[in-house]
C-alpha positions as a Markdown table, in Angstrom:
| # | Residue | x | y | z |
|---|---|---|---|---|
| 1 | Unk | -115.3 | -98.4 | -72.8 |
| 2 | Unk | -117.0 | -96.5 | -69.6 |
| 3 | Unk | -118.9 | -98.3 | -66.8 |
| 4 | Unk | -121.4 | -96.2 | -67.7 |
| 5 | Unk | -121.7 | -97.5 | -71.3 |
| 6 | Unk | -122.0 | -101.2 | -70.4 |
| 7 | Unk | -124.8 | -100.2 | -67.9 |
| 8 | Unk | -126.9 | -98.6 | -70.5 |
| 9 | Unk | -126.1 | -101.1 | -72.9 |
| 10 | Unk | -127.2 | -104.1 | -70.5 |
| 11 | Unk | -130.6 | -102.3 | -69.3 |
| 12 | Unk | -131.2 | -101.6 | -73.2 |
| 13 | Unk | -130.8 | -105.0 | -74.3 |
| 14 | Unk | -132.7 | -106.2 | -70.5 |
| 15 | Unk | -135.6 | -103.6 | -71.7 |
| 16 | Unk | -135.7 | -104.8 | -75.2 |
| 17 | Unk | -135.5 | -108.7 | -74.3 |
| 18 | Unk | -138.2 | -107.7 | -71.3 |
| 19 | Unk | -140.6 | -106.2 | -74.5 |
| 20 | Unk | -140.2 | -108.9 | -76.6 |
| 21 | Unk | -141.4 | -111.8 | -74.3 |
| 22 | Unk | -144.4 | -109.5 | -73.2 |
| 23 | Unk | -145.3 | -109.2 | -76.7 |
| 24 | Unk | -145.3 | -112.9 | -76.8 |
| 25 | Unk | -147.4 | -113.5 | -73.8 |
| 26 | Unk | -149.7 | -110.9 | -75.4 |
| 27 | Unk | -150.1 | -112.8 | -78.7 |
| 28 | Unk | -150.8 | -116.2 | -76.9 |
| 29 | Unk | -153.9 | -117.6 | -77.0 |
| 30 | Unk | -153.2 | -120.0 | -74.2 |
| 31 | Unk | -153.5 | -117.2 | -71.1 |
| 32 | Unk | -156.5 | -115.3 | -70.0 |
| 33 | Unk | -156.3 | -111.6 | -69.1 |
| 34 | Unk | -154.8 | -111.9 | -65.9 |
| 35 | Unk | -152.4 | -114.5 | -66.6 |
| 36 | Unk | -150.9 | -112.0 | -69.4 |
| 37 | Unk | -151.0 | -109.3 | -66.7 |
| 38 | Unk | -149.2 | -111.0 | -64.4 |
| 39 | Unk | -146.9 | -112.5 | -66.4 |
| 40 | Unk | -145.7 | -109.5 | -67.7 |
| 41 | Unk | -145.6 | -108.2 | -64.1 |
| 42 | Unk | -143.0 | -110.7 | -63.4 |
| 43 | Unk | -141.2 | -110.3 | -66.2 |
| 44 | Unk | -140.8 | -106.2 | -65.5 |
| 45 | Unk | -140.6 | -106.6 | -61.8 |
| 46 | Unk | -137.8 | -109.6 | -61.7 |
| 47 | Unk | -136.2 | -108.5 | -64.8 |
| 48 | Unk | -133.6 | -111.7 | -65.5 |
| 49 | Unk | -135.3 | -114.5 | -63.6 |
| 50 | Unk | -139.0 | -113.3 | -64.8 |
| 51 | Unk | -137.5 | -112.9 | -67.8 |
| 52 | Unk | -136.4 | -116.7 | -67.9 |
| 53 | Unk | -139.5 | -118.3 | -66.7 |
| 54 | Unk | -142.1 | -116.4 | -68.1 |
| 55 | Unk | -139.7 | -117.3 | -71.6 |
| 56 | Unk | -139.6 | -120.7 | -70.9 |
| 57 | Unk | -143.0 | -121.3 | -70.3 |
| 58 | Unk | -143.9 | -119.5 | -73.7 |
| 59 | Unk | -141.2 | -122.3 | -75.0 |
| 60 | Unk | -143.2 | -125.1 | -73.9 |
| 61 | Unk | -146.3 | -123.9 | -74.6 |
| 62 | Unk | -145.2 | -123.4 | -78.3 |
| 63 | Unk | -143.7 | -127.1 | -78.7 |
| 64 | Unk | -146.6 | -128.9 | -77.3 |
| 65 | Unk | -149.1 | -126.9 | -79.3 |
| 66 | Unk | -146.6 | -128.0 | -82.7 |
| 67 | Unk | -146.4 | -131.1 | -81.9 |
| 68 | Unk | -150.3 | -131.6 | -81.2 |
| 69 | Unk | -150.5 | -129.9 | -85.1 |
| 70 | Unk | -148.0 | -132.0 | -86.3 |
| 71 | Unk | -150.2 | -135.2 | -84.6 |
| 72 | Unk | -153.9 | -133.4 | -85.6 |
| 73 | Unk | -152.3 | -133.3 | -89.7 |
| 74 | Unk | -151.2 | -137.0 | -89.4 |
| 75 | Unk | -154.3 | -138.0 | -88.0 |
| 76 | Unk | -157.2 | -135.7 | -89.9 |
| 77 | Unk | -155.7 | -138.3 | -93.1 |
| 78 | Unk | -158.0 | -140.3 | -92.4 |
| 79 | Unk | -156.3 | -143.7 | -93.0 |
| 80 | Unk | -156.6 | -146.1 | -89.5 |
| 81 | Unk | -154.8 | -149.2 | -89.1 |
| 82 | Unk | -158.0 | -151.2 | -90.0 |
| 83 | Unk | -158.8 | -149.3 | -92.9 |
| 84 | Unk | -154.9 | -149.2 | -94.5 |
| 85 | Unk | -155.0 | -153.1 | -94.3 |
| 86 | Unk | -158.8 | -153.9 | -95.1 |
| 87 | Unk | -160.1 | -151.6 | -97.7 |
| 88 | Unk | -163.7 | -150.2 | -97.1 |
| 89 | Unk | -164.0 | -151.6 | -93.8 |
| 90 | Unk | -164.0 | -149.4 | -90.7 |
| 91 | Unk | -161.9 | -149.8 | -87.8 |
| 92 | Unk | -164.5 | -149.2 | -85.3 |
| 93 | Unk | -166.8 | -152.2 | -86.3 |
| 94 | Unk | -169.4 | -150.0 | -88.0 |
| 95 | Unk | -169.9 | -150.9 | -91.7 |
């Protein structure tokens, strides 16, 4: 295999990996405009090392906003401490 190939082959898959996290930033609902924009500046203009923070931070963002579902499904139930022990009377003192 040429020297050649490999280099293609890493800027392809650099390219392609650079595409995919800018069409994740795109479809997030947690950035305005110009945060996308210049996220996906960094992520073109320091390929790896945009490339690994601007990924990263698309990471967290996904995990907290799961487990802030995962809390919001538990608690729309409906059933509070007060209530699972004393049936028909609120946990917030109001009748």
């Amino acid at each position: 295999m040429s020297t050649d190939l490999i280099v293609i082959i890493s800027i392809g898959a650099l390219c392609i990996a650079n595409a995919w996290v800018c069409v994740g930033v795109l479809r997030s609902p947690w950035y305005s405009s110009m945060q996308m924009a210049l996220q996906c500046a960094l992520v073109w203009f320091l390929p790896v090392i945009g490339l690994i923070i601007v990924w990263c931070v698309l990471q967290s963002h996904s995990n907290t906003q799961h487990t802030n579902l995962e809390f919001q499904t538990q608690k729309d139930q409906g059933v509070g401490g007060g209530e699972f022990n004393h049936p028909g009377v609120s946990g917030s003192g109001e009748s």
